[in-house]
MDTraj code that builds the backbone (N, CA, C; nanometers):
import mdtraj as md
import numpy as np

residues = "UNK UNK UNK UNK UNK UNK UNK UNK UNK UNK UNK UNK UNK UNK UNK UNK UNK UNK UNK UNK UNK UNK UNK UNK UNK UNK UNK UNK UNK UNK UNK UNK UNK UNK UNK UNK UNK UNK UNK UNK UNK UNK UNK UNK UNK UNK UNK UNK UNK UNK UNK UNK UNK UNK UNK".split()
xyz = np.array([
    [-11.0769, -1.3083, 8.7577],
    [-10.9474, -1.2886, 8.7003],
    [-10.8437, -1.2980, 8.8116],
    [-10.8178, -1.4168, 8.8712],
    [-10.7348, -1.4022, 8.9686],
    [-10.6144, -1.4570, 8.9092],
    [-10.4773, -1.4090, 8.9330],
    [-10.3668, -1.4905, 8.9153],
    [-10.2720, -1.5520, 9.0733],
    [-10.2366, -1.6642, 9.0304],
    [-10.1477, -1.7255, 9.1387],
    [-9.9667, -1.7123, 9.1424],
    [-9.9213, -1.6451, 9.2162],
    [-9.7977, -1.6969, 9.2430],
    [-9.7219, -1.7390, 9.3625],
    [-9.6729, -1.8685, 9.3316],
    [-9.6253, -1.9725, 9.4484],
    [-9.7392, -1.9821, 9.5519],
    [-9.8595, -2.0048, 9.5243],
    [-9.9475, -2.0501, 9.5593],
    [-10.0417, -1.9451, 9.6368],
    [-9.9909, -1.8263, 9.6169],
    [-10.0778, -1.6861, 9.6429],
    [-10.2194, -1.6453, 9.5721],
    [-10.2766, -1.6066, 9.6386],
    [-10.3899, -1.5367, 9.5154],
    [-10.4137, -1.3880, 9.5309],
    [-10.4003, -1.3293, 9.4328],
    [-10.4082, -1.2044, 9.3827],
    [-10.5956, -1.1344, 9.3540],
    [-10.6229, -1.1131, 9.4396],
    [-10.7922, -1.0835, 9.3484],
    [-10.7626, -0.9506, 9.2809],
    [-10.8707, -0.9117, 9.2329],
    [-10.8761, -0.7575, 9.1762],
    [-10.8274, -0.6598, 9.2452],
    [-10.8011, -0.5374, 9.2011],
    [-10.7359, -0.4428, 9.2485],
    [-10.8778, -0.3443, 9.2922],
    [-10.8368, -0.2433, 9.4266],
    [-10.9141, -0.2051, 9.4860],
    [-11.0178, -0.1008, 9.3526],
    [-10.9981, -0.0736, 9.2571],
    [-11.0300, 0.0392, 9.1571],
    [-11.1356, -0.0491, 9.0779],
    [-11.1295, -0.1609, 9.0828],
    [-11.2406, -0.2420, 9.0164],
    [-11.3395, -0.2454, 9.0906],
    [-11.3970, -0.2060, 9.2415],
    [-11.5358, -0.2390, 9.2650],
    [-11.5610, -0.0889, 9.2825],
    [-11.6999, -0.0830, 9.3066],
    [-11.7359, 0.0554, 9.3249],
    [-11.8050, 0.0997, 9.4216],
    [-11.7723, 0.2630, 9.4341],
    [-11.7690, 0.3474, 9.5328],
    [-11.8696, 0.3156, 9.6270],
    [-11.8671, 0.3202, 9.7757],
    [-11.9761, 0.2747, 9.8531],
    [-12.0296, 0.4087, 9.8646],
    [-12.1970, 0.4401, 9.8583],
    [-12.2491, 0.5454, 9.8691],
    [-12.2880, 0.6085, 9.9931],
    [-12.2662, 0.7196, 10.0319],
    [-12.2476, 0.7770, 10.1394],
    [-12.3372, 0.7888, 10.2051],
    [-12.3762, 0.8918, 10.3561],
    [-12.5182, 0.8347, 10.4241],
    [-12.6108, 0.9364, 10.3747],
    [-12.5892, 1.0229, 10.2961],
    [-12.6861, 1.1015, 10.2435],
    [-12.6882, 1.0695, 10.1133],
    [-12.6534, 0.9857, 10.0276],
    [-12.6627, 0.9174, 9.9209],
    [-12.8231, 0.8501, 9.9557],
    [-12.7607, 0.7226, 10.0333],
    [-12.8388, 0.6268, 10.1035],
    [-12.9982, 0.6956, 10.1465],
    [-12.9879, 0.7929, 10.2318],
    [-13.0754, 0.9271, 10.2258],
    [-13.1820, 0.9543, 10.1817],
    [-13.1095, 1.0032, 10.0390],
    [-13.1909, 1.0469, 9.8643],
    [-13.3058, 0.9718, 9.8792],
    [-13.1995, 0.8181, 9.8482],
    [-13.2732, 0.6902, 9.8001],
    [-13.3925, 0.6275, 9.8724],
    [-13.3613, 0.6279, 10.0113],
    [-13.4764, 0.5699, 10.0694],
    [-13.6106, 0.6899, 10.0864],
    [-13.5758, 0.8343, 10.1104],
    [-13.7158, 0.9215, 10.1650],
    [-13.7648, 0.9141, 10.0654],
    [-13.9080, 0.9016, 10.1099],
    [-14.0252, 0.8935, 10.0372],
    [-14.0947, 1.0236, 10.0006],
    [-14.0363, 1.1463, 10.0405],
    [-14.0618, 1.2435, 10.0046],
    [-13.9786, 1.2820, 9.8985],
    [-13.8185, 1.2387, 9.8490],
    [-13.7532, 1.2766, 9.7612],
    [-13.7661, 1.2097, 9.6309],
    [-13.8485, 1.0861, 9.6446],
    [-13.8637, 1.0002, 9.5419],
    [-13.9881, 1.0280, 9.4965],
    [-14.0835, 1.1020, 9.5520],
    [-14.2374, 1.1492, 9.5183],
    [-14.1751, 1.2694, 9.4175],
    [-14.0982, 1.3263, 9.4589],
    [-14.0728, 1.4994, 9.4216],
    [-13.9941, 1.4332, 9.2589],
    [-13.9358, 1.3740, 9.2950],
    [-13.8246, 1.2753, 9.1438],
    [-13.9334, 1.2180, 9.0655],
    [-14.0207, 1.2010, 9.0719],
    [-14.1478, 1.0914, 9.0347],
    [-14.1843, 1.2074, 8.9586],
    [-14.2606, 1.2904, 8.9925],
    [-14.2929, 1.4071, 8.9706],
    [-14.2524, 1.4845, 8.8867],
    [-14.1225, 1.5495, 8.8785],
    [-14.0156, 1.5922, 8.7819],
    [-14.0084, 1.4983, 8.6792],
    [-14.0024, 1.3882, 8.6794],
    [-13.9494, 1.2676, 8.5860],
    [-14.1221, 1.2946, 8.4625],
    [-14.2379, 1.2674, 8.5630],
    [-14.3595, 1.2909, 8.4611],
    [-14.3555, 1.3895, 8.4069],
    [-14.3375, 1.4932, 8.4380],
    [-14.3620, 1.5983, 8.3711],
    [-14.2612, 1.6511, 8.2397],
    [-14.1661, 1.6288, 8.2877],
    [-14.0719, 1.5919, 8.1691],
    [-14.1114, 1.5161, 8.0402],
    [-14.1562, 1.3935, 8.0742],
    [-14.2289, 1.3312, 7.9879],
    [-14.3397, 1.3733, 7.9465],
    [-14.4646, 1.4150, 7.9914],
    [-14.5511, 1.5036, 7.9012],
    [-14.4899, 1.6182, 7.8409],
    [-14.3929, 1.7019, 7.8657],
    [-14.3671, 1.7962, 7.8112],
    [-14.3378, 1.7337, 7.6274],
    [-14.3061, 1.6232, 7.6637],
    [-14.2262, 1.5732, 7.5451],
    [-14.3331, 1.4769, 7.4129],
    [-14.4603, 1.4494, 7.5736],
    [-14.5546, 1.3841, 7.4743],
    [-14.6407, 1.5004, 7.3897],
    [-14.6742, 1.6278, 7.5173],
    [-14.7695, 1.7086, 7.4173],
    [-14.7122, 1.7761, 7.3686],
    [-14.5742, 1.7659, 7.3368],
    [-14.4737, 1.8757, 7.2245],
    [-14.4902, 1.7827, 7.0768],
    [-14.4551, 1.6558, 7.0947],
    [-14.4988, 1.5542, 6.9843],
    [-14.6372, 1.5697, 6.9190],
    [-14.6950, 1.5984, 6.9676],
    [-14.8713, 1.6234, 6.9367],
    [-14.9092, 1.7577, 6.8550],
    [-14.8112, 1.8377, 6.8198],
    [-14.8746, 1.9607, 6.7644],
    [-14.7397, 1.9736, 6.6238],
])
top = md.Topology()
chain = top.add_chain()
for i, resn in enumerate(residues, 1):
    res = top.add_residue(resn, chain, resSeq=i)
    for name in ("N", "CA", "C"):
        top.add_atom(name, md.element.get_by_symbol(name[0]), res)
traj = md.Trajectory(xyz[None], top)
């Protein structure tokens, strides 16, 4: 969506791309200990939900 005037170009405004994630964002995402522990939480959640369906 760019517009031109007198031969300018206009790109998007800074509010259209998104937020760069911070270094403990970045962090979270890569340890392999926080994504085991998320893995973890995430299953169990889900059985809670499969053997609640079951009775």
């Amino acid at each position: 969506m760019l517009r031109r005037y007198k031969d300018v170009v206009i790109g998007y405004k800074e509010e259209s791309y998104p937020p760069i994630p911070t270094k403990f964002t970045l962090w979270l995402r890569r340890n392999v200990l926080v994504q085991l522990f998320r893995f973890i939480v995430i299953n169990i959640k889900v059985m809670r939900i499969v053997i609640g369906g079951h009775h």
